[in-house]
N, C-alpha and C positions, 0 to 999 in steps of 0.2 A: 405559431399555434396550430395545432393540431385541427379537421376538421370540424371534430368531437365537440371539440372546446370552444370553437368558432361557434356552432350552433349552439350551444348551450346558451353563450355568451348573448345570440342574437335574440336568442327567446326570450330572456329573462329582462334585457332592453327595449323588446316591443312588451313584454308585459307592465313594464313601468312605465311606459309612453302610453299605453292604452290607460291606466291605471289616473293620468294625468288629463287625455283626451276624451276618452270611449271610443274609438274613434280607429276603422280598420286602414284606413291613412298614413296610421301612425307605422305600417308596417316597411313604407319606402325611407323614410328618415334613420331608422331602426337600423335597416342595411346599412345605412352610410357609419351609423353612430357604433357599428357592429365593427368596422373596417378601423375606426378608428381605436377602439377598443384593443384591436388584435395587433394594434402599431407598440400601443403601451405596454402589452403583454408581454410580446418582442422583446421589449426595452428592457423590461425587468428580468426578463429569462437572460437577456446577456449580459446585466449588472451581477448579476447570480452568477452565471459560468466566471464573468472576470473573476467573484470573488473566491473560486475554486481555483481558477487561477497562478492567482496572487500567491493561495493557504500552500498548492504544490510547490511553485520555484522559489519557496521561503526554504522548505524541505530542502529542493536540489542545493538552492545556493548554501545552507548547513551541510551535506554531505559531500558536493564541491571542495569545501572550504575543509575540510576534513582529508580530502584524499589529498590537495594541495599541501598541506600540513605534516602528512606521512611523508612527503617525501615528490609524490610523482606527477608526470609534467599535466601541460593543462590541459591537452587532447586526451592523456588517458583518465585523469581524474574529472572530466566529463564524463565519459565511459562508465567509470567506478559509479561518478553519481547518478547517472538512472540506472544501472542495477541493482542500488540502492533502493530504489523508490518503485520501480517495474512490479517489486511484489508486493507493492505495501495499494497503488492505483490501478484502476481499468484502464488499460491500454484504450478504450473508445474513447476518453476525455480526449478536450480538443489539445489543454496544456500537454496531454503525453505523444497524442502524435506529433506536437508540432517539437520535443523532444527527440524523436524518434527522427524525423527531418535536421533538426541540428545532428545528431551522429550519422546519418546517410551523408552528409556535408563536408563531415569532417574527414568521413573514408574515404571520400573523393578530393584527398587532400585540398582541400580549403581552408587556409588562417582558421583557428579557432575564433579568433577576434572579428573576422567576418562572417563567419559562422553564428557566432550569437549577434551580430548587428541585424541579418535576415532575419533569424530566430523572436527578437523584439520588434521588428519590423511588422511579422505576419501575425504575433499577439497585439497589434497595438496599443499598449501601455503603457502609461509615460514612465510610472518605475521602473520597467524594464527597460526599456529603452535610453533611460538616464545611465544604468549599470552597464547598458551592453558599453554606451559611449567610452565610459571612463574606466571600461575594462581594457578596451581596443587601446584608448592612451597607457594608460600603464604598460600594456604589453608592448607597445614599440616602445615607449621611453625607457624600459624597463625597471620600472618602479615596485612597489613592495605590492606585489600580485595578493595577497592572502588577508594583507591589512584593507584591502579595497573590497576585498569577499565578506568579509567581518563586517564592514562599518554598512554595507549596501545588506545585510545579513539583520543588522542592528536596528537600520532605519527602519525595514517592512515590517521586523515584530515591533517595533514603537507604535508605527500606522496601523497594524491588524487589533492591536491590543487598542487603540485611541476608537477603532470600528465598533470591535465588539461591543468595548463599552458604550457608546453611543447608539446601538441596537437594541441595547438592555434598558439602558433608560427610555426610552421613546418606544420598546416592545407594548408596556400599559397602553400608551396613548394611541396607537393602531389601534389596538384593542379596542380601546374605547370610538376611534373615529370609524369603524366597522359597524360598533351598534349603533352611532348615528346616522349613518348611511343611508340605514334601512328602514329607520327611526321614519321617515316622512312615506314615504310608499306604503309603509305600514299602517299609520294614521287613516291613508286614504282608504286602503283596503278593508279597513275595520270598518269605518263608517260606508262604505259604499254596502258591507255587509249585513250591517247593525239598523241604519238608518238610511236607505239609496237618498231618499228625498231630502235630505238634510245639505246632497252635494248639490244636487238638480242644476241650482243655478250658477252654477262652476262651470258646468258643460254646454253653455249658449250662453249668445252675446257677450257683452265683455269679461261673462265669468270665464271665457278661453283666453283672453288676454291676459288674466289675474294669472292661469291655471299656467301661461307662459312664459311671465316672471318671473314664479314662483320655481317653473322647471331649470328659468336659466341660472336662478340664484344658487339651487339646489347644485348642479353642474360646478358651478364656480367654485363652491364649498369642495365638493370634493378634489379638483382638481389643487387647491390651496391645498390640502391634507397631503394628496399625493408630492406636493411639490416640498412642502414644510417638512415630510419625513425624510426627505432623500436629502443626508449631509454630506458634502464629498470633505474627504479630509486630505 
């Protein structure tokens, strides 16, 4: 995470801990809850890039499996297939350089077969890395190289299409766990604006106990949503 994003992120966590406490204390917690924040963000920005991914060497492995099919060998119809794809993505994606690393590999005469082993190795993916395996076999066994391209070809649009749809369904229900989110800080903010004294006893003695409870339950809830949307398949 950017900065930018760090501080955004950190303001709007010490405003919902002040929102909770009154309390400019709440500003060293906030740090930490800020840090932890930017881990999860992380997490989600490289679920995102895998699934960019994944959507590219679905493409190669089709254009692959195409230029194998014409006719030619499996070092140049690599080659075929990201020139295939080179004008369709941005060379910055991580999937196209680390492309760009399998054909520097392969012009330094290295097995294609261990060329795509490193190649799955440095995306850590276990799809890929299932394909690099049982590409590597076929090529020394010399087994039906194309029918392997196909079926490894077959299986990721099965899984992309079983993703999608499980994003589509569960897209409402984000939705909806977004405006509950906000739904409780909102309450407070209303009434601290509406009626201060109405919270008063919330913020001394054990209405900060209540007020701690209620923050840790609040936490909980969300991290169940965050956890309930993310289905690996």
């Amino acid at each position: 995470m950017n900065i930018c994003g760090a501080a955004a992120g950190y303001l709007v966590l010490a405003a919902v801990l002040w929102l909770f406490y009154r309390s400019v204390l709440v500003l060293v917690p906030a740090a930490a809850g800020c840090f932890l924040g930017c881990k999860v963000a992380e997490s989600l920005a490289k679920e995102k890039e895998m699934q960019r991914v994944k959507a590219v060497f679905l493409d190669f492995l089709g254009a692959f499996a195409s230029s194998i099919e014409a006719g030619e060998t499996p070092d140049n119809a690599v080659f075929s297939a990201y020139r295939a794809l080179a004008g369709l993505y941005s060379c910055e994606w991580r999937i196209m350089r680390e492309l760009t690393e399998l054909l520097r590999r392969i012009r330094m005469n290295a097995p294609v077969e261990e060329a795509f082993k490193a190649f799955a190795k440095s995306l850590e993916d276990d799809d890929i890395q299932r394909f690099a395996e049982v590409f590597s076999l076929t090529k020394r066994k010399g087994g039906d190289m194309l029918y392997v391209i196909r079926s490894a070809e077959r299986t990721l649009t099965q899984k992309t299409s079983v993703r999608r749809e499980i994003r589509t369904i569960i897209a409402s229900k984000r939705l909806e766990a977004s405006v509950m989110a906000v739904m409780p800080p909102g309450m407070i903010l209303y009434f601290s604006i509406a009626d201060s004294a109405f919270l008063e006893p919330l913020y001394s003695g054990n209405g900060r106990l209540v007020m701690t409870l209620l923050l840790f339950v609040y936490a909980a809830c969300l991290y169940a949503t965050v956890k309930l949307s993310k289905i690996e398949v």
